[in-house]
LOGUNU-813737 format. One line per 8 residues: number of its first residue (from 1); their letters; for each residue x, y negated, z of C-alpha. Coordinates in steps of 0.25 Angstrom, whole numbers, plus 2048, in hexadecimal, padded with zeros to 3 digits. Layout:
LOGUNU-813737
NUM = A = X,Y,Z  ...
END
This chain:
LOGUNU-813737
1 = XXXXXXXX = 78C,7B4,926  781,7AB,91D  78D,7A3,919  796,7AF,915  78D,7B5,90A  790,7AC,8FF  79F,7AE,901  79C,7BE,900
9 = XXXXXXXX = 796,7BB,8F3  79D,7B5,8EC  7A7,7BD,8F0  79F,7C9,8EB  79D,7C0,8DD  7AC,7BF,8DB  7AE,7CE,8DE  7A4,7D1,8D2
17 = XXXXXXXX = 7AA,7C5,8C8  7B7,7CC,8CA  7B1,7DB,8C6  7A9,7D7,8BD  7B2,7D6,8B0  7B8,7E3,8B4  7AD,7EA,8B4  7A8,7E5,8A6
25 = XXXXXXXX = 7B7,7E5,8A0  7B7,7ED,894  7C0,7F8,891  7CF,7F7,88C  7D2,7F1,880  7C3,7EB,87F  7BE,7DE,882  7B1,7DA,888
33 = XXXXXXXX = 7AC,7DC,87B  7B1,7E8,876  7BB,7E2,86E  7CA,7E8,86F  7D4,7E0,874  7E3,7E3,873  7E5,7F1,86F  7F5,7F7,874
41 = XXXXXXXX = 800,7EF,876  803,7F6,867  7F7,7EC,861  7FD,7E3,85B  7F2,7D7,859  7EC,7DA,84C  7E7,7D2,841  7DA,7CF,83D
49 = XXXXXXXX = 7D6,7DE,836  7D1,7DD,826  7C3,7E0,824  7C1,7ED,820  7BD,7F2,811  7B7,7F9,809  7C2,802,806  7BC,812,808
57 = XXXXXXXX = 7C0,81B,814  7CE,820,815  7CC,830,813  7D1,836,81E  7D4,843,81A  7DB,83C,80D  7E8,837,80B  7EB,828,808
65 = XXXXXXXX = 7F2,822,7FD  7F7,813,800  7F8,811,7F0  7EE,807,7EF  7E8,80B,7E1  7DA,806,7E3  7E3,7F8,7E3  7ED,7F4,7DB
73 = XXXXXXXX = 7F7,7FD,7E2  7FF,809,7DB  7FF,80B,7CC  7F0,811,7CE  7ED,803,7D2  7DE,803,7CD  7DE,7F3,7D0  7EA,7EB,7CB
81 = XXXXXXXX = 7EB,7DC,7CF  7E9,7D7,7C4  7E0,7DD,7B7  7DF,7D2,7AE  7E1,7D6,7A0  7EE,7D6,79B  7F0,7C9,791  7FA,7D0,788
89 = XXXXXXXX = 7FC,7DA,77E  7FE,7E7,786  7F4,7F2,787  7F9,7F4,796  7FE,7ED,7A2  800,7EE,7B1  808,7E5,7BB  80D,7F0,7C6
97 = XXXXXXXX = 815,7EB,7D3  81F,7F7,7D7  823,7F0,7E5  813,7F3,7E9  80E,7FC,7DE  805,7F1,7DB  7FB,7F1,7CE  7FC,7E0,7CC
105 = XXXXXXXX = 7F6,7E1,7BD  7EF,7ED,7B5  7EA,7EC,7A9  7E5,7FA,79F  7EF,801,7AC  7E7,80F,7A7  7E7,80C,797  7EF,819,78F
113 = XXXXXXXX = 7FB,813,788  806,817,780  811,817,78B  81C,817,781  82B,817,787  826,813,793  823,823,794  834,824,796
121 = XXXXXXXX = 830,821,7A5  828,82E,7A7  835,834,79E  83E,830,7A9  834,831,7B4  835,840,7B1  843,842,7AD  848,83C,7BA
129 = XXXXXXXX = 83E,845,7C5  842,853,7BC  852,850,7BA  85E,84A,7C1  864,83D,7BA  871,841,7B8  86B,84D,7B3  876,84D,7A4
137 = XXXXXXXX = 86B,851,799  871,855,789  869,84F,77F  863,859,776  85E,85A,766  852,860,76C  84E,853,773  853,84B,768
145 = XXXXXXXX = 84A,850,75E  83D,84C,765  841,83D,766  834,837,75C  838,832,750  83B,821,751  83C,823,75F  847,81B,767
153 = XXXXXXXX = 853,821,76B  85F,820,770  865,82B,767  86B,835,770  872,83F,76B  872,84E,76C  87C,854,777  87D,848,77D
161 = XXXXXXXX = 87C,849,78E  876,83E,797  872,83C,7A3  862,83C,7A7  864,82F,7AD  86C,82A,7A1  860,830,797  855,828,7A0
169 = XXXXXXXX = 85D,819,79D  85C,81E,78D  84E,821,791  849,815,799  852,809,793  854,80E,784  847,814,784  84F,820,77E
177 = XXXXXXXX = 844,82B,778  84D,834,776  854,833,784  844,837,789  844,844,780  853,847,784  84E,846,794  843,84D,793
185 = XXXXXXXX = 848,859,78A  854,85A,794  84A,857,7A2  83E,85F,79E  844,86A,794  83A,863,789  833,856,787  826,85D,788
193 = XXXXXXXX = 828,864,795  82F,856,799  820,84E,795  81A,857,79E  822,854,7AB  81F,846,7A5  80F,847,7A5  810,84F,7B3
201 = XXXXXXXX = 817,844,7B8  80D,839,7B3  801,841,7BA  807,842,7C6  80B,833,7C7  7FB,833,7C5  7FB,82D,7B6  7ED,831,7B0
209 = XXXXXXXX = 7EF,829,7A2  7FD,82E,79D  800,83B,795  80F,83C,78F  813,845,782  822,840,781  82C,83C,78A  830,82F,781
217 = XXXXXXXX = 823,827,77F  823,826,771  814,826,76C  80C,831,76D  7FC,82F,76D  7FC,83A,779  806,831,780  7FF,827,789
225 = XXXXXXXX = 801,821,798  7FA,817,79F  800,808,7A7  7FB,80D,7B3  801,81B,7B1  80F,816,7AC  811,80F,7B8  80F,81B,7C0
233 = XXXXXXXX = 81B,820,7B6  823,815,7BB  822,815,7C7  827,823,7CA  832,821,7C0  837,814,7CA  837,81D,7D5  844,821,7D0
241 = XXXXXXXX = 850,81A,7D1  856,81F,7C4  84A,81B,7BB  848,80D,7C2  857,80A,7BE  856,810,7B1  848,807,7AF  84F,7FA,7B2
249 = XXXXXXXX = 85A,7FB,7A9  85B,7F4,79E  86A,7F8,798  86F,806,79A  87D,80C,793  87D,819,791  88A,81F,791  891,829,786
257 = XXXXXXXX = 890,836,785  89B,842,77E  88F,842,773  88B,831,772  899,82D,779  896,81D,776  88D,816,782  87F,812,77E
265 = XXXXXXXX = 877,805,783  86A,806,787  861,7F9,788  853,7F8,78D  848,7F1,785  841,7ED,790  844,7DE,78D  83F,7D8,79D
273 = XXXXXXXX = 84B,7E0,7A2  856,7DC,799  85A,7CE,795  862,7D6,787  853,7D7,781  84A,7CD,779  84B,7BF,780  83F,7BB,788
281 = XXXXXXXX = 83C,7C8,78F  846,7CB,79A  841,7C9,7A9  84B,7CB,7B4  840,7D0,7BE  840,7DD,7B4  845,7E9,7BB  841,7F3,7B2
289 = XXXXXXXX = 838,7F8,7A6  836,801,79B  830,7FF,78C  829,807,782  823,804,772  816,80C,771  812,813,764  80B,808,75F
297 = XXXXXXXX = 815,7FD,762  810,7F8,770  81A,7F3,779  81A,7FA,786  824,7F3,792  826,7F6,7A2  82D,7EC,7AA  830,7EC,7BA
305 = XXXXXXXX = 835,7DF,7BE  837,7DB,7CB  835,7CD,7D3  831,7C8,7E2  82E,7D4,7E6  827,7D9,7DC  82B,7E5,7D3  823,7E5,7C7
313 = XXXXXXXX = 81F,7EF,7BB  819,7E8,7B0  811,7F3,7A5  80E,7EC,798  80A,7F8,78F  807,7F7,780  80B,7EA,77D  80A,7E4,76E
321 = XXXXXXXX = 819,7DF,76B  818,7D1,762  81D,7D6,753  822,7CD,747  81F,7CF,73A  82C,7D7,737  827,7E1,743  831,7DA,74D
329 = XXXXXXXX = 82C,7D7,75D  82B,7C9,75E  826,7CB,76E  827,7D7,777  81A,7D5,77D  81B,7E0,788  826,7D9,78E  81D,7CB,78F
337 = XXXXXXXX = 813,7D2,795  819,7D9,79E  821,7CB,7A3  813,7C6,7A3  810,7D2,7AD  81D,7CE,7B7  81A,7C0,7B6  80B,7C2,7BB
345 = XXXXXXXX = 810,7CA,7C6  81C,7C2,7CC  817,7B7,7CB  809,7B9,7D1  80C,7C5,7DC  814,7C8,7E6  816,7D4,7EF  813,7D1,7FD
353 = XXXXXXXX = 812,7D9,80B  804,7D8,811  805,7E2,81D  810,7E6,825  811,7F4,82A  80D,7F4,838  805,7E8,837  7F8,7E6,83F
361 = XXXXXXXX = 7EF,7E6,837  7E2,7E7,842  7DB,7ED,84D  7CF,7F7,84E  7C9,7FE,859  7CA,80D,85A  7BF,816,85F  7C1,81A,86E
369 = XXXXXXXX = 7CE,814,86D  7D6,80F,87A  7D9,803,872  7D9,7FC,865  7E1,7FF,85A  7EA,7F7,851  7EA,7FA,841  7F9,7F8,83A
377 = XXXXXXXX = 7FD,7FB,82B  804,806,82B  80F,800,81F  812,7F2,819  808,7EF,80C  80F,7E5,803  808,7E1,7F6  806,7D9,7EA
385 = XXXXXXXX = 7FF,7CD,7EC  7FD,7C2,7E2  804,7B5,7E6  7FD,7AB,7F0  7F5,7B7,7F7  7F3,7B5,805  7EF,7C0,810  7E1,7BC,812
393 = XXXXXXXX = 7E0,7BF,803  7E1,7CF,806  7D7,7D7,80C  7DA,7E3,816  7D1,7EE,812  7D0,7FC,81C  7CD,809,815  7C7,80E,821
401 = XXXXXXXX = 7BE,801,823  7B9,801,830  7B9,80F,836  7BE,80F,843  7C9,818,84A  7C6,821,855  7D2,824,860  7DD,828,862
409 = XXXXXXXX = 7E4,820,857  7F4,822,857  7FC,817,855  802,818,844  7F6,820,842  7F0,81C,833  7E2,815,835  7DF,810,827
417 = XXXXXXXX = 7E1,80B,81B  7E3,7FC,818  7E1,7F7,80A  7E6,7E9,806  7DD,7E2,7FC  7DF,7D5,7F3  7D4,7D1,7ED  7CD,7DE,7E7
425 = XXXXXXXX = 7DC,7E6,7E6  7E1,7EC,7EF  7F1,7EB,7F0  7F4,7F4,7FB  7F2,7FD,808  7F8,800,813  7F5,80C,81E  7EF,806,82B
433 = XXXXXXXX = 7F6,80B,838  7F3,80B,846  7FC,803,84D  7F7,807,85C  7F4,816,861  7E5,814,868  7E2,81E,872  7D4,825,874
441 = XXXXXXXX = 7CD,81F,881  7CC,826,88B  7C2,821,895  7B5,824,897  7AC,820,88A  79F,820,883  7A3,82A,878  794,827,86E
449 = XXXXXXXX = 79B,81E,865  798,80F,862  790,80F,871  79D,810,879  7A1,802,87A  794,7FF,880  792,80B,889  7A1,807,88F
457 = XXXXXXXX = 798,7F9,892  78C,7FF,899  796,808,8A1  79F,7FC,8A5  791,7F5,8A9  78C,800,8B1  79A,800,8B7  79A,7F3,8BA
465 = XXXXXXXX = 78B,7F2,8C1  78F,7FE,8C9  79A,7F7,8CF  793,7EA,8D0  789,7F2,8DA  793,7F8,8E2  798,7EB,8E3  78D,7E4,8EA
473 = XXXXXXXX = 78A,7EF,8F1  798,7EE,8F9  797,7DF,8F8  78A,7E0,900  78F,7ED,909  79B,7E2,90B  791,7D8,910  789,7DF,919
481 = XXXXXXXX = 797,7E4,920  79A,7D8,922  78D,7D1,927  78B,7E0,930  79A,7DB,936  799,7CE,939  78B,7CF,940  790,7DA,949
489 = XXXXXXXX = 79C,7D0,94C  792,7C5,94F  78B,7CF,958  798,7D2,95F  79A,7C4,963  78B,7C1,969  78C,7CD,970  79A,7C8,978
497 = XXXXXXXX = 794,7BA,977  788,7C1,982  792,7C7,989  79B,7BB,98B  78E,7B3,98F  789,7BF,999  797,7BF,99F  797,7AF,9A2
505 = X = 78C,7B0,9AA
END
């Protein structure tokens, strides 16, 4: 029996090695330590999460604009790339890429200046939201005689009947005045009521520095625009497909007519789109543009220009052209310049995806939650990025910081806001998704707060030294079953070993 007991225990010691990580196992999706392990089978592993910012809360009762403008995104961009000041003769510049509505260089972007021709583009702007383009319009003495004095023009004549569209290249590419007074006579009934729709339009693009008086752009002291608002201006115009053809041509011919029956060739001079212009100036990246003289002779030029997947807009505004003695331009300074402008962009940025949509981008824990849950952006970010910048160089930034989600949490459900930060700009931002659905949990659970996690312990512990007690207990009740048994079979076996020896004698 003596001999028998150590068995029994150790038996008993196995039994209780065996239930004792059981009985401390910590609930699903938990470690030991209360650290969540694998979330669904839809968690993906994630990456390591970016430190949160300092970015202030999302309001929730607000709606969300993934314009970044507290970066160098969109034309209210309030920090370009670059800010250096210009070392040129213009009183204005900026550096925009279309592809990403990125702000690469700024400089005076809110300054008023005279926006000169470059006003044709709100003309058009205007003319094509408020008439069809194959619209046939009559030339009238009326809109003739309000063409300025020394003006350009193309000399249309009275009675003559074009096209809207055909108008727009006499606008854009010959910088006709009298085609904008002709179009807007024949769009808006008058050129004041036209200027109107034209100011309308500039306040609901959002310009805040630009007032119009005329529909040409010949000087006016009450005429003024600003970089930042004129490439608000050109941006809706290259929304439409007519205008963004019209805007990259460089020749147009302009067929007859009953009253002008010989054809007329246009010819941009805008010198960094055609090769027919002053020698030195023409870039084959150049897909568009538009020019304009100011009233005191400053050169103005736009130029889009296009290379490794960059679409730029170079701005200069107000250039100072290189005269002669005999009053001749000796160098068309806007067009140096603005090359200057491409050159700094290609050849030092490029435009680069950073986060794929759908991509894990790391995990949190949700309150109450039956599991972890897996954060995704909700749309690919692509950016511009200067040449040589690694990953490491970006910094992730959360708007809602480190605010946690409470269950349940569907799976597509927007979560927060990432914002993608190089240096002290920001370049872009994406909508954070959830990638998983987590359920609320369901089993029973200290609801104070912060003290659950540590309730749940106690509990389990409890648990456990009740079950360790009713352990013994039976291990004991066990041992005196079987000492209680084999003491009455020993007494069975005297008691027939004296019956046996009784019977013998």
């Amino acid at each position: 029996m003596k001999k028998n007991r150590p068995i029994c225990l150790l038996l008993c010691f196995a039994m209780l090695l065996t239930l004792a990580p059981r009985a401390f196992a910590a609930e699903p999706g938990q470690t030991s330590t209360g650290e969540t392990t694998e979330a669904t089978e839809e968690t993906t592993e994630p990456q390591p999460t970016p430190p949160p910012g300092t970015i202030p809360p999302l309001d929730p009762n607000a709606g969300y604009n993934l314009d970044v403008t507290n970066g160098c995104h969109s034309p209210d961009a309030a920090s370009p790339m670059r800010t250096e000041v210009l070392s040129g003769t213009a009183h204005a510049a900026l550096l925009y890429d279309e592809n990403s509505d990125t702000m690469i260089y700024g400089w005076n972007l809110d300054l008023k200046v005279d926006p000169s021709s470059l006003t044709k583009i709100m003309t058009s702007l205007v003319a094509l939201e408020h008439m069809d383009p194959e619209e046939k319009i009559t030339v009238t003495n009326a809109a003739l005689e309000h063409v300025p004095e020394d003006a350009l023009m193309l000399g249309l004549q009275p009675g003559e009947t074009l096209t809207l569209e055909q108008l727009l290249y006499c606008l854009m590419v010959y910088s006709a005045n009298d085609a904008a007074l002709v179009i807007a006579e024949a769009v808006g009934g008058s050129e004041g009521t036209f200027v109107t729709w034209m100011n309308d339009k500039a306040r609901e693009l959002g310009c805040t520095g630009t007032n119009f008086v005329n529909c040409h752009g010949v000087y006016d002291a009450m005429q003024y625009s600003t970089a930042r608002d004129l490439l608000k201006i050109l941006l809706a115009a290259l929304e439409n497909p007519l205008f963004r053809t019209v805007y990259a041509t460089y020749h147009y011919e302009l067929p007859g007519n009953e009253v002008f029956p010989e054809s007329r060739q246009l010819y941009t001079n805008n010198f960094m789109l055609s090769d027919l212009g002053p020698e030195g100036y023409y870039d084959t990246r150049t897909t568009g543009g538009k020019t304009g003289i100011t009233g005191e002779g400053r050169h103005s030029v736009i130029v889009s220009a296009a290379d490794e997947g960059l679409g730029l807009i170079a701005f200069i505004l107000e250039a100072e052209a290189e005269i002669d003695e005999n009053d001749y331009v000796v160098s068309y300074r806007e067009f140096d310049e603005a090359e200057a402008l491409l050159n700094m962009g290609f050849d030092n940025y490029i435009y680069t995806q950073i986060v794929y949509q759908g991509q894990v981008l790391g995990q949190t824990q949700v309150i109450n939650g039956e599991n972890a849950l897996a954060l995704g952006a909700g749309r690919s970010v692509s950016a511009v990025l200067p040449k040589g910048a690694k990953m490491q160089d970006l910094v992730f930034r959360y708007q809602q910081g480190n605010q946690q989600l409470t269950a349940p949490v569907t799976k597509g459900q927007r979560v927060d806001i990432l914002q993608i930060w190089y240096g002290s700009v920001c370049v872009a931002q994406t909508e954070v998704l959830a990638m998983n659905t987590v359920r609320l949990r369901t089993q029973t659970q200290d609801l104070n707060g912060p003290g659950q996690g540590e309730g749940d312990a106690v509990t389990r512990g409890l648990l456990f030294a009740g079950a360790l007690v009713v352990i013994i207990l039976a291990l004991v009740g066990l041992l005196y079953l079987i000492r209680a048994v084999r003491v009455a079979a020993y007494r069975s076996r005297r008691r027939k070993r004296r019956q046996s020896r009784r019977r013998s004698r």
